[in-house]
DRENMINU-846519 format. One record per residue (C-alpha): x, y, z; residue in three letters. Coordinates in steps of 0.2 Angstrom, whole numbers, plus 5000, padded with zeros to 4 digits. Each point is the difference from the previous one (the first is absolute). Layout:
XYZALA/...
END
This chain:
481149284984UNK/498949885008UNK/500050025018UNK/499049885006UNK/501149864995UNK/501650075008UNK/498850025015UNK/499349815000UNK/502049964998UNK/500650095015UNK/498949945011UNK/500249824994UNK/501950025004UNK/499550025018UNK/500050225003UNK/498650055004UNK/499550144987UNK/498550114998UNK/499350114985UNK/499250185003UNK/499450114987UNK/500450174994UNK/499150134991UNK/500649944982UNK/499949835003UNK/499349845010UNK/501749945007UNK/501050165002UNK/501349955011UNK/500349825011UNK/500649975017UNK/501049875009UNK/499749965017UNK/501849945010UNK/500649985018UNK/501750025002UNK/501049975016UNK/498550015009UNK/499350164991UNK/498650044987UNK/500650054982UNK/499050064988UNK/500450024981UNK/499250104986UNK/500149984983UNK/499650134989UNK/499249914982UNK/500550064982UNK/499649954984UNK/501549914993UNK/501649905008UNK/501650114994UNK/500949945015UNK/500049915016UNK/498450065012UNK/500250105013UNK/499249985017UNK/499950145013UNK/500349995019UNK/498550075009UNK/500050115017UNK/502149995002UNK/500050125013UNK/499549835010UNK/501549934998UNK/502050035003UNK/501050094985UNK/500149854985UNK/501249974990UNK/499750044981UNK/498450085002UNK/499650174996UNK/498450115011UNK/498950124992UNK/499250095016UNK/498750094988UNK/499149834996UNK/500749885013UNK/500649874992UNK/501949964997UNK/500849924986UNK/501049844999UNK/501749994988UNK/499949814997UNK/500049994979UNK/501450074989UNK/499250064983UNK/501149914989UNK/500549865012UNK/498649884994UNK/499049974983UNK/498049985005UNK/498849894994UNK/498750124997UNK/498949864994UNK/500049925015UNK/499850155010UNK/499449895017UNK/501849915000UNK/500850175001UNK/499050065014UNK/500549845005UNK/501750055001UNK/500150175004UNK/498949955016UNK/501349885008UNK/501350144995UNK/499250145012UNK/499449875012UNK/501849935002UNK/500850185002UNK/498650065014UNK/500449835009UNK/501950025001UNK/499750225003UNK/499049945016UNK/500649845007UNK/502150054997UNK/500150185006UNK/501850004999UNK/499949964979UNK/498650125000UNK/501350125008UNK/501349954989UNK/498950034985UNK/499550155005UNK/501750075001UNK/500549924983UNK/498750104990UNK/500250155014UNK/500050134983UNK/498549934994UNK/499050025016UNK/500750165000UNK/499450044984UNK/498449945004UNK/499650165012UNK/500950124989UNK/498850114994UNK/499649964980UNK/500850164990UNK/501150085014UNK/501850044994UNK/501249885005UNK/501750085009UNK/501649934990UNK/501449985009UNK/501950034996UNK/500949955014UNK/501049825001UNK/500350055021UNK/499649855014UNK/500350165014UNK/498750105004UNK/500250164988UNK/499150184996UNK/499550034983UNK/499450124988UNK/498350004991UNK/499750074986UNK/498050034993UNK/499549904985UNK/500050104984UNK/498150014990UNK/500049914985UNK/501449915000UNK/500049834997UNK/501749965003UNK/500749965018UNK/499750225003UNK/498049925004UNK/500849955017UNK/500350065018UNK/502149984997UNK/500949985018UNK/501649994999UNK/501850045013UNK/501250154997UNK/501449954992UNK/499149834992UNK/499750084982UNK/500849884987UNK/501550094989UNK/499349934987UNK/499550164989UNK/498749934989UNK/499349875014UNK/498150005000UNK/500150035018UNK/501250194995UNK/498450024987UNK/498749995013UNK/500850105013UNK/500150174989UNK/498850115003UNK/499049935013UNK/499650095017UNK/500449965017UNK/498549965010UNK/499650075017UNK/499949835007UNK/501649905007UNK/500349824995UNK/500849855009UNK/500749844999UNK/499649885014UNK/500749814997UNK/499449875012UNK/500849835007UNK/498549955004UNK/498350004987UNK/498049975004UNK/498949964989UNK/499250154990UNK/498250045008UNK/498449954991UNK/499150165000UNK/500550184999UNK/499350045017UNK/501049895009UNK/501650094992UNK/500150135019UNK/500249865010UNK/501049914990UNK/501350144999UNK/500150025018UNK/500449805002UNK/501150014986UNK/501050165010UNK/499949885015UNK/501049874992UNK/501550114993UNK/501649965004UNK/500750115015UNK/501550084986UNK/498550054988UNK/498750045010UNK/501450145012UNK/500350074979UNK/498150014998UNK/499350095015UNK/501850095005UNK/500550064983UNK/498750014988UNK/498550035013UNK/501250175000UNK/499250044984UNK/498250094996UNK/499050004985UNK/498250004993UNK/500249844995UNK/501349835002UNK/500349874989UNK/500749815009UNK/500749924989UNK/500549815007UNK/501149854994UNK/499849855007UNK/500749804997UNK/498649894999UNK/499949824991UNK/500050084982UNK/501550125003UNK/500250185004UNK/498250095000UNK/499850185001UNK/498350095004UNK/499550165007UNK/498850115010UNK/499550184995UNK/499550135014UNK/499450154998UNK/499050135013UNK/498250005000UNK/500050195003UNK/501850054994UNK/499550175003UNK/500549995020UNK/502149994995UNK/501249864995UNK/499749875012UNK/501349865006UNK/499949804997UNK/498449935008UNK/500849855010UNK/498650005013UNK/498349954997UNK/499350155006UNK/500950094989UNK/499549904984UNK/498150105001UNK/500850144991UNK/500549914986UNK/499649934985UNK/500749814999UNK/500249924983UNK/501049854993UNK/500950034986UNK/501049874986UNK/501650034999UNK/501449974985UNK/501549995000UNK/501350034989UNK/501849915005UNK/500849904991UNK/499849845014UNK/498149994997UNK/499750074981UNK/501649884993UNK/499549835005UNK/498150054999UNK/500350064981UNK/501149864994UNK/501850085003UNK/501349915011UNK/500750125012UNK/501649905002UNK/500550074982UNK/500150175006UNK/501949985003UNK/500349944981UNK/500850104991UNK/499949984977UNK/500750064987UNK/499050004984UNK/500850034984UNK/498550024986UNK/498650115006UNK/499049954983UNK/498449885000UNK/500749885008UNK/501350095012UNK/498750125005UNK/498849885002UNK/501149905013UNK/500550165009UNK/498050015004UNK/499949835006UNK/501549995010UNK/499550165009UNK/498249925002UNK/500849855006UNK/500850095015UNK/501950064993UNK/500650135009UNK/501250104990UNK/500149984980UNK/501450084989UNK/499550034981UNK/501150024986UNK/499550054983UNK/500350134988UNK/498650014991UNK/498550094999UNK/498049965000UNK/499750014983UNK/498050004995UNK/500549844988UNK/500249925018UNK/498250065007UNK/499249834997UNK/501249855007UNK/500950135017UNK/499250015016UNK/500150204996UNK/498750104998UNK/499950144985UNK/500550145012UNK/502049945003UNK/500150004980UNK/501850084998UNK/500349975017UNK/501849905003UNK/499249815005UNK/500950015017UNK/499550165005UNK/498149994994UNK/500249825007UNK/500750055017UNK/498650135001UNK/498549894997UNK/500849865010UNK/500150115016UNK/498250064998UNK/499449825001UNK/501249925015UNK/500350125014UNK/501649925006UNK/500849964988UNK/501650084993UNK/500350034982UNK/501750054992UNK/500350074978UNK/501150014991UNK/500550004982UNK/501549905000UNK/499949844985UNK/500349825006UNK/502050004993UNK/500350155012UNK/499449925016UNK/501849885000UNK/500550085017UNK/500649865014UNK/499350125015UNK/498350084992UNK/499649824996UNK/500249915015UNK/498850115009UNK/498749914994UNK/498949855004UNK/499649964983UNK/500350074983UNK/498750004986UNK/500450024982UNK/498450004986UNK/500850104985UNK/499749884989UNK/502150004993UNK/500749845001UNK/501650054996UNK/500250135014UNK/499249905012UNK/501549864997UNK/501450144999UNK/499350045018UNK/499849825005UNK/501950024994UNK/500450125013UNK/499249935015UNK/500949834998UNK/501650094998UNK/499650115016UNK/499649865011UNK/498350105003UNK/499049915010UNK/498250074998UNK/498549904991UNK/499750054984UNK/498049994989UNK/500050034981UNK/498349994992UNK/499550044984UNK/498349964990UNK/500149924981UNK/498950094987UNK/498149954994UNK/499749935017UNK/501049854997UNK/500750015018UNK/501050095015UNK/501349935011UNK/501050045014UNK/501849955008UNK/500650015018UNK/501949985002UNK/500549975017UNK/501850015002UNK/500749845009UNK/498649894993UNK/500149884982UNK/499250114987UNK/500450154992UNK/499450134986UNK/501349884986UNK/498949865006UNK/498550074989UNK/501350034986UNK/500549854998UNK/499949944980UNK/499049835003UNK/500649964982UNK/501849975005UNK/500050105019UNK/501150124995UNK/499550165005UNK/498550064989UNK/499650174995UNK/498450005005UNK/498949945016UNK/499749805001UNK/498450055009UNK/499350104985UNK/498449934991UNK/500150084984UNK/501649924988UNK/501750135000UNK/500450084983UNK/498350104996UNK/499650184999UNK/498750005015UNK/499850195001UNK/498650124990UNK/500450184997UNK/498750124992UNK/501150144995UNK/501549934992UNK/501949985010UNK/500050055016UNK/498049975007UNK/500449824999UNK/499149905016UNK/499449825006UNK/498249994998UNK/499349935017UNK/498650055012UNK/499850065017UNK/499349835004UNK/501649944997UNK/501250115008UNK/498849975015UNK/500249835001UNK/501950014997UNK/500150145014UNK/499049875012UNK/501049854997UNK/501850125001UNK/499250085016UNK/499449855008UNK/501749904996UNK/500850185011UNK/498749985015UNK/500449815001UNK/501850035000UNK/500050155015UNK/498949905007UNK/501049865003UNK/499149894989UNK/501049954984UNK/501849955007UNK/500949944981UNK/500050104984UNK/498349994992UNK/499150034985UNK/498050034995UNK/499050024983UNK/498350024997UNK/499649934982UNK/498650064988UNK/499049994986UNK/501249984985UNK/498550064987UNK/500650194999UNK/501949924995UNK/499649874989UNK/498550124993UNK/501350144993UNK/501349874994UNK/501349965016UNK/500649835003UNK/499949945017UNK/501349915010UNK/500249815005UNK/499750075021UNK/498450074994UNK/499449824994UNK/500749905014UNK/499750155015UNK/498749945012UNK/500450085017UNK/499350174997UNK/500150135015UNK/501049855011UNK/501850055009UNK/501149874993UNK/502050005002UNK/501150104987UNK/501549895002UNK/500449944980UNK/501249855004UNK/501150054983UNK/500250175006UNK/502150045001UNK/499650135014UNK/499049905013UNK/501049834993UNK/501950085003UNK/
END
């Protein structure tokens, strides 16, 4: 990369930018020369051979200047970096290198302006990315302390050692409260606690009304400490030093949760004696006391479900949903796993059937739950995955389930057996019962033609009749109005005579049917879709038409792929009176 024209650029553009050698090469790095606010700033940029992103510049001597805002200090070479370029946020013109050092000049120069003229946005910054500046001093490969508890009070816990050569969640200091251990028998958190030691350490929780930015270097962590002990609230700082200075150890773990600008942050201090062999020693809260230990920050996880739900995706109001899903097959299983990743809290599946190794290839089941019943091999890979959620089996079939009182438990009830006629005998019965719970029934058509799925809401226009509707002379049909391959052909393959018969389709397209059925359920609990609905996903009709199937006239004329539309069908008798 030619240098010397990025460097006859900058300078044109008014910064005044120098070039000094290194031992490889005749411009090794270049250097801007700022004031800011009165004060000399001096910026490095290290050269390299090829623009695969923005450039960087370097922030020379910060120990001149107040903590900044988005910038990172390396004591060992005495320059900090400056966070002023997202990777992906921008494509470069690496052919016109100068105009991207252009850019990426201003950026840094317009972040150290506002750091130093508005201290109370540099302040404000600085407690947005508080975990990344505590990060920044956490020493790189150190074992980061995971903690259990969900508790805004000051609490005891127990620690538990890592365990070597795990790889899973046991390669963590675990800190957790008596009594806090999820009931949840096969909940990765149950799996990490067996077999683990307790330390010889004590733990604590510390929250704090009031946060400080993070210090920039590790050896200003002791005197940060003791301002941050000098802030406490009178309640938590009477619990620190009355109760749990009561306790001695060799070594102390602080673990603290404070509210900053981003949300709830947690962090944490390790303690341990310099010269353990003198006895178990109290909490150091005094500055003279701090020379016999050993201070160093620590990065705290933490695994409840108000951090980990909204950061992975889940919605933690859904945790009071209840389902019922009938069909724990490709598609039923598959939107029993989303569901529960989407943030349901309790899930009751029914089906009698086992995992069969004909299924291996289109279930969310691995080979070890062959022979397994779905629901139970189901329920046990589920609650391995999502730690709060509640999963009920059973074997009952869909026709059994016509109980007034076990269905009105429910938020939602989902049906994906892929039995038309059992689904409308049990549409049947909740008409007749007055049951007033939402209903989804999904099913996926053969050859990857298609899948849809149907959501009921009592008390709205639209019901499952509506997709049954003959649109010949609307009488009511025998088969679905939404299908995409024609009625009245054999669609199913066997390869070993009566009895092994099955619809050919993949795991792509139960997939795709479980997201549509599941996204159509998250909308509803949600709040979201208010009227009966229906959603199809439409594809490539090449399979069908390939092995001789007819398609239908919605197939041809069907352009709203994956869209929520309404299901009322204005000649339906059921919706119409």
């Amino acid at each position: 990369m030619n240098y010397s024209v990025i460097l006859t650029h900058l300078n044109e553009c008014g910064y005044k930018v120098s070039a000094i050698p290194s031992k490889t090469a005749e411009i090794g790095y270049l250097t801007v020369e700022l004031e800011i606010n009165g004060l000399p700033v001096t910026l490095w940029h290290v050269t390299v051979a090829e623009l695969a992103k923005m450039p960087s510049f370097l922030l020379a001597d910060p120990s001149a200047f107040p903590r900044l805002a988005h910038t990172a200090f390396y004591p060992e070479n005495r320059f900090a970096s400056i966070c002023v370029n997202v990777p992906d946020a921008v494509s470069v013109n690496f052919e016109r290198p100068e105009l991207a050092f252009e850019e990426s000049l201003k950026r840094h120069v317009a972040l150290l302006s506002q750091a130093l003229t508005d201290s109370e946005w540099n302040t404000q910054e600085l407690l947005r990315e508080f975990e990344a500046g505590w990060l920044g001093i956490v020493e790189q490969g150190s074992t980061p302390f995971l903690c259990l508890t969900e508790s805004e009070t000051p609490e005891e816990l127990c620690v538990l050692k890592p365990r070597e050569g795990h790889l899973d969640l046991g390669q963590y200091y675990l800190g957790y409260a008596e009594g806090s251990i999820p009931q949840n028998t096969f909940s990765p958190i149950n799996r990490a606690l067996k077999n683990r030691q307790t330390t010889v350490g004590k733990g604590f929780v510390i929250p704090l009304s009031v946060a400080k930015p993070a210090p920039w270097k590790k050896d200003e962590l002791a005197d940060w400490y003791l301002a941050l002990l000098s802030e406490l609230s009178v309640d938590v700082r009477t619990k620190l030093t009355q109760q749990f200075a009561q306790k001695r150890s060799y070594e102390f773990w602080l673990v603290f949760s404070a509210r900053t600008p981003s949300g709830i942050t947690w962090f944490g201090i390790h303690f341990s004696q310099k010269k353990s062999g003198k006895g178990r020693k109290t909490l150091p809260f005094k500055k003279s006391h701090l020379t016999e230990w050993n201070l160093d920050p620590i990065e705290v996880l933490t695994f409840n479900k108000e951090r980990l739900m909204p950061r992975s995706g889940a919605e933690e109001s859904l945790l009071n949903k209840k389902v019922m899903i009938v069909g724990c097959g490709s598609v039923g299983g598959d939107v029993a796993d989303k569901l529960a990743a989407s943030g349901v809290g309790r899930l009751d599946l029914y089906d009698p059937e086992t995992l069969s190794l004909n299924n291996l290839y289109r279930h969310i089941l691995p080979p070890m739950y062959t022979s397994f019943h779905k629901t139970q091999a189901l329920w046990h890979n589920l609650t391995s995955k999502y730690p709060w959620l509640e999963v009920g089996k059973y074997t009952n079939k869909l026709l059994d389930l016509r109980n007034y009182e076990l269905l009105m438990k429910y938020d939602l009830i989902v049906i994906a057996i892929g039995a038309p006629t059992q689904e409308r005998l049990f549409h049947d019965y909740l008409i007749k019962e007055k049951i007033n719970v939402p209903v989804i029934n999904a099913w996926v058509e053969g050859y990857g033609i298609g899948g849809h799925a149907i959501l009921e809401i009592p008390g709205t226009k639209g019901c499952l009749r509506c997709a049954y509707v003959d649109p010949t002379d609307f009488s009511r049909g025998l088969v679905s109005n939404l299908n995409f391959l024609a009625p009245n052909q054999d669609l199913t393959r066997n390869h070993a005579g009566c009895g092994d018969a099955f619809l050919p389709y993949t795991y792509i397209a139960s997939t795709q049917t479980a997201l549509i059925t599941a996204d159509l359920g998250v909308k509803y609990l949600l709040g979201k879709i208010r009227e009966s609905s229906r959603v199809s996903w439409k594809g490539s009709a090449v399979d069908a038409t390939e092995n001789g199937f007819k398609l239908s006239g919605r197939y041809h004329a069907f352009t709203r792929t994956l869209e929520v539309l309404p299901l009322l069908n204005d000649e339906c008798d059921i919706c119409n009176g």
